[in-house]
N, C-alpha and C positions, 0 to 999 in steps of 0.2 A: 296659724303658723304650724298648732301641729299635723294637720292633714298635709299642708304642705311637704313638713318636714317627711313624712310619710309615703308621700306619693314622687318623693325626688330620690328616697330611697332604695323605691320599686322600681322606678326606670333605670337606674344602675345597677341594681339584682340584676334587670332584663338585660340590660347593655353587657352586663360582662359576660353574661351566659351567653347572647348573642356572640359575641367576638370569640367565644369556647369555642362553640360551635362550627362559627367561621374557621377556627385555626384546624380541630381535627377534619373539617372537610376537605380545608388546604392539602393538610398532611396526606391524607388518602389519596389525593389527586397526584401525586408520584408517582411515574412511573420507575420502575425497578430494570435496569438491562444490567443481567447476569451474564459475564465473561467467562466463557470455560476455557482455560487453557493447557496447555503442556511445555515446560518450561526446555523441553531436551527440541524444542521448537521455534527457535526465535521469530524467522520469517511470518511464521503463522502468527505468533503474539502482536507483531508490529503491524500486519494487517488488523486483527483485531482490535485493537487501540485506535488506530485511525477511521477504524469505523466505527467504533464505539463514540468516540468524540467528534463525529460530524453526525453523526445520529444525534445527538444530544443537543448541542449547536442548533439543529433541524427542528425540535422539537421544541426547542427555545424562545426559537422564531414564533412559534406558533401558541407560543405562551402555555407549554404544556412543563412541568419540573421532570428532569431526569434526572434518578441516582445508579452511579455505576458500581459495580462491584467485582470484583476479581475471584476466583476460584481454581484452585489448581484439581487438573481432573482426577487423584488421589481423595479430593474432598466432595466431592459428589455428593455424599451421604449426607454431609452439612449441610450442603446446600437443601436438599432434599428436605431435610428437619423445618431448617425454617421456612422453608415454605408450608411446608404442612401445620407448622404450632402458629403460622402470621395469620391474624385477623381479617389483614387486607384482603380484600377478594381483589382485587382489582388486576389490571393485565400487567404481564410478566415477559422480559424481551427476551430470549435465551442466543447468546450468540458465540461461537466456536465455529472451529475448523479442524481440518484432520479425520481421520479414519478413527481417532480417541473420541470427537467431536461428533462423527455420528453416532457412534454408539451410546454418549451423553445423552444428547438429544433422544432419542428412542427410549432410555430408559423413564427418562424425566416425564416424553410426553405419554407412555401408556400407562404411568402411575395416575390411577383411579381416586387416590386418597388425597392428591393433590387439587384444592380445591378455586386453583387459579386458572385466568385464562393463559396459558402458555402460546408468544409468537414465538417459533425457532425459525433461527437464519443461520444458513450452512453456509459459508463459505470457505474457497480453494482457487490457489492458481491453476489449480493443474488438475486433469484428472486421476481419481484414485486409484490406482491399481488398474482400473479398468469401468464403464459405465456402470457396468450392473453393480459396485462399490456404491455409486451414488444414487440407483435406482433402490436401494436400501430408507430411503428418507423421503421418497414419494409417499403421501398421505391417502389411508383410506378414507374411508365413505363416514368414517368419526371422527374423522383430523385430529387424531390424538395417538398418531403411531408415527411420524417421520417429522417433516422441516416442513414451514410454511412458505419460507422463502431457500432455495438453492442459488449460489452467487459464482457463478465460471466465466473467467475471460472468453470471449466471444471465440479467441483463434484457437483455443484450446478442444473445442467442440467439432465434429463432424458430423455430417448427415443423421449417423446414427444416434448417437448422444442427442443431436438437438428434437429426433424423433420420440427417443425415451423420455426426455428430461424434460420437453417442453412440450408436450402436449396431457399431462397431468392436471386434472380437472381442480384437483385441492392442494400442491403445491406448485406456485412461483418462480419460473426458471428466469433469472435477471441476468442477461450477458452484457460485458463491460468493455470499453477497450480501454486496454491496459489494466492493471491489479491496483489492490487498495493500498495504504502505505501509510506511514507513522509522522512523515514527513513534514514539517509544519516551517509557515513561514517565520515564525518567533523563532526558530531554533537556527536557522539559516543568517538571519539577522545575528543574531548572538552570538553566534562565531567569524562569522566576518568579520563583526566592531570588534572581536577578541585578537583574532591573529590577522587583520588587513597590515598591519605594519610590516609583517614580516615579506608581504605582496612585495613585488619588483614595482614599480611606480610607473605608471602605463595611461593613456586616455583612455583605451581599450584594447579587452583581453578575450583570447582564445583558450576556452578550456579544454583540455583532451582528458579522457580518461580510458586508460589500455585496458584492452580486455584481458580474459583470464580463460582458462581452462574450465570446461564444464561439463558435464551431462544432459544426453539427451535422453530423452523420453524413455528410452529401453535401460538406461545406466550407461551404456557408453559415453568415454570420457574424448571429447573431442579439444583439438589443444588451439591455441592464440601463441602463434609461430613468431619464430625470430624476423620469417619473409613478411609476416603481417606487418608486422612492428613497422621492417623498414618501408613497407609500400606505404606505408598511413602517415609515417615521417616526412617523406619526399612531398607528399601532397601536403602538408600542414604546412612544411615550411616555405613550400612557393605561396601559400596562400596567405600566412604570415608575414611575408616579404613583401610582396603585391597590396594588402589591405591596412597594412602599419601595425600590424596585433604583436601585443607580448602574451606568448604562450607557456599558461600554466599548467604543468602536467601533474596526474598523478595515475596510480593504479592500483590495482586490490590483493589482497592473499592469494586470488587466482591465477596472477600475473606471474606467468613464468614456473608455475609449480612444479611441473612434472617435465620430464626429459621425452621429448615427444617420439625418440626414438626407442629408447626402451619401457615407457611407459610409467619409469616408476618415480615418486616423488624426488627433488633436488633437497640435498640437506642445507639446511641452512638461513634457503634464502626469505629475506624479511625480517631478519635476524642480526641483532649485531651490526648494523648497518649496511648489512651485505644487501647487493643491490643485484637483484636477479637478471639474466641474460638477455630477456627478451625487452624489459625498459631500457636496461643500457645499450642494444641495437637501436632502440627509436631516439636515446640521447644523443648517440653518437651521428646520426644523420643531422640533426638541429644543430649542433654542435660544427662541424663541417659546412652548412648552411650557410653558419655565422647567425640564426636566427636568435633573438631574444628570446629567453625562457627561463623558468625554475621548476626545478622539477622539485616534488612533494612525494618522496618516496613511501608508501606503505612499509608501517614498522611496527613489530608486535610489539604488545606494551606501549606505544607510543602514538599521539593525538594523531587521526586520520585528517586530514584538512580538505576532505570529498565537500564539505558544506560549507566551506569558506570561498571555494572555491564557483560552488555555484552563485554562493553570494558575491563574488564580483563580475560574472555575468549577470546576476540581475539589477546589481546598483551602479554598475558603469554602462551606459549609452552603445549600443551598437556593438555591445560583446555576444559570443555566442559563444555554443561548446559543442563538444562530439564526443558521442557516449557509442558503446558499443552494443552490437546489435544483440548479442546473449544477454548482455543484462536484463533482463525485464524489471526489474525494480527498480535500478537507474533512470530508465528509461522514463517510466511512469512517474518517477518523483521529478525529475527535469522539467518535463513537459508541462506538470501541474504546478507546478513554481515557477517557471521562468515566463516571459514574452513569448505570443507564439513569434512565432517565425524564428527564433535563439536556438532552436532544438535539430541538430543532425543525428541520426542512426548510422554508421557506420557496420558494411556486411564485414565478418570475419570467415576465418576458419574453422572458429569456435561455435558456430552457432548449428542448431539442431533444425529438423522439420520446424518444430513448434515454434522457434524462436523466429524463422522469417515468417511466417502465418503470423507473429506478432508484430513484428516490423511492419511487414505491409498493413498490417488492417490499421496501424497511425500511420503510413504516408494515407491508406486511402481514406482514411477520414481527417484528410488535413491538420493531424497534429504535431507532423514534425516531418524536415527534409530529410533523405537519403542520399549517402555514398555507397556504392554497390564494391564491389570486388573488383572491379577492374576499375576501381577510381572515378565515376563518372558520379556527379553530381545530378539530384531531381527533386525539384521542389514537386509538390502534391500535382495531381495533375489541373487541376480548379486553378491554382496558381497560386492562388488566395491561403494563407493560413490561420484559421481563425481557431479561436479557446473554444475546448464545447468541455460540459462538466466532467469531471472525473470520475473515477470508479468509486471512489467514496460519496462524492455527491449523488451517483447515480442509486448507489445501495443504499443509502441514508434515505432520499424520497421515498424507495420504495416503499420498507419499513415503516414510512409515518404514512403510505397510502394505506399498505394493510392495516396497517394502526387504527385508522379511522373508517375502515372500510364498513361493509355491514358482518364481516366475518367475527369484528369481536363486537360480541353483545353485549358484556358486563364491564367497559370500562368506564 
């Protein structure tokens, strides 16, 4: 009994030290993806976030653990520390955007005293300033001076850029159609079921959302006219009348901002419930129509109902909506949410070079139809409209291909 006793003791010594062991291996086996941000940035945070969380997701799948972590680029130094005083050797995700974003990156990867493997993923809708901005994160012959991975919408890119940017033997130029986005189906659900009541009660609805005043690529402010308004009117509501849709409208702070004749902002509007020029040019055609609708005016301070909205295009049958073609972010979150074939681009006034280079590369990758400026509708040319993944799915893969590439050795 007592060797027993003795030897039953020894295998639970061994058993718990086993299961020690077990847990700090677990533990090590975290991956760490560090979020650099800048808060005077939101577009860039909400990419970030979406790509952060389908990277993780990604790496889930794959049975691998990811902890995210947030840093504002004031805290660099932080970050810095602990990296340098953590035990872990193990590989380290670095991801940001912005011209703050490369410079993050640069500092973090030529620090020598950092004894992790460092992946950095650059990503941007747009380009910086100009190529040679982003030819700053090309990686030398030590891959410990720039980004492993650079993340640019495909239509954002020309000959030149895609010469510079993608023929880099050590970093990764990944072109996307469309940009990444924060956009979740849980959150579209959530307000639906929160404000569908206040819906007009319909089989199926036509969503519109008016475009807005914007910048192109140089800074020019290019405007979303009263004529827009009412040319996009006249066609919703013969098309409303003809197909039985009740149409839900709404529009953005962009909508209607500035006095397209003197250039300079309108006071007021969004404000107080004042209702700017250019949606009450497109009410007043529906209106006159006799068509069904509710308009959901944008109002500062006050619930945007953009997501409820698209929530009853995707939980009522045979609804669709029309986004406009300067949005890029609308656009891409629609697309990636809704049924294909649900998805119209509408051409404006408003829209820059970049923005029909963006338009076209989703008809011509079948991910969403067009209304052109003279009102002419076009399904993709294939005919067919089919889902292909999105920018976050697309940068997520890549990230867990270098992940496991032969480039890191120590994870």
């Amino acid at each position: 009994m007592k060797n027993y006793y003795l030897g039953s003791k020894l295998k639970a010594t061994i058993i718990f030290f086993l299961c020690l062991i077990s847990l700090t291996s677990f533990a090590s086996d975290i991956t760490n993806i560090y979020l650099i941000k800048n808060p005077n940035y939101l577009g860039d945070y909400n990419q970030l976030l979406g790509i952060s969380k389908k990277t993780k997701g990604y790496f889930n799948k794959h049975n691998i653990s990811v902890n995210i972590e947030e840093y504002n680029i004031t805290e660099l130094e932080s970050l810095r520390y602990k990296m340098k005083t953590n035990n872990d050797k193990s590989t380290i995700i670095i991801l940001s955007a912005g011209v703050y974003g490369i410079e993050a990156i640069k500092s973090l990867k030529s620090d020598h005293s950092i004894l992790h493997h460092i992946l950095a993923i650059h990503v941007s809708h747009q380009i910086l300033n100009d190529k040679f901005t982003h030819s700053q994160l090309l990686q030398a012959n030590d891959r410990k001076s720039g980004a492993d991975i650079i993340v640019l919408p495909d239509h954002v890119l020309d000959s030149k850029s895609k010469a510079l940017l993608g023929n880099s033997k050590y970093t990764q130029l990944v072109k996307t159609v469309g940009v990444a986005h924060n956009l979740e189906l849980s959150k579209i659900k959530k307000e639906y079921t929160e404000f569908k009541d206040i819906l007009p009660k319909s089989d199926k609805y036509l969503g519109v959302i008016l475009g807005g005043d914007a910048p192109d690529s140089n800074g020019k402010i290019h405007y979303y006219t009263e004529l827009d308004a009412q040319k996009l009117a006249q066609y919703i509501s013969d098309l409303a009348i003809k197909e039985k849709y009740t149409v839900l409208l709404t529009n953005s702070p962009r909508t209607g901002k500035h006095d397209p004749i003197t250039g300079k902002e309108r006071d007021g509007v969004h404000n107080n419930n004042l209702i700017d020029p250019v949606t009450l040019k497109f009410q007043e055609v529906l209106t006159v129509n006799k068509v069904a609708f509710k308009l959901f005016d944008f109002q500062k301070n006050k619930p945007n109902l953009y997501k409820a909205i698209v929530g009853a295009v995707l939980y009522n049958t045979n609804s669709r909506i029309f986004v406009p073609g300067e949005s890029t972010s609308m656009i891409s979150e629609c697309i990636d949410i809704l049924p294909a074939g649900s998805v119209t681009i509408y051409y404006n006034s408003a829209m820059g070079n970049v923005h029909e280079r963006h338009v076209k590369a989703e008809f011509d990758n079948g991910r969403a139809s067009t209304l052109d400026s003279n009102m002419q509708f076009k399904n993709p040319n294939h005919n067919i409209i089919v889902k292909i993944n999105s920018a976050n799915d697309v940068i997520a893969e890549s990230i867990y291909n270098l992940y496991t590439s032969d480039v890191v050795v120590d994870k």
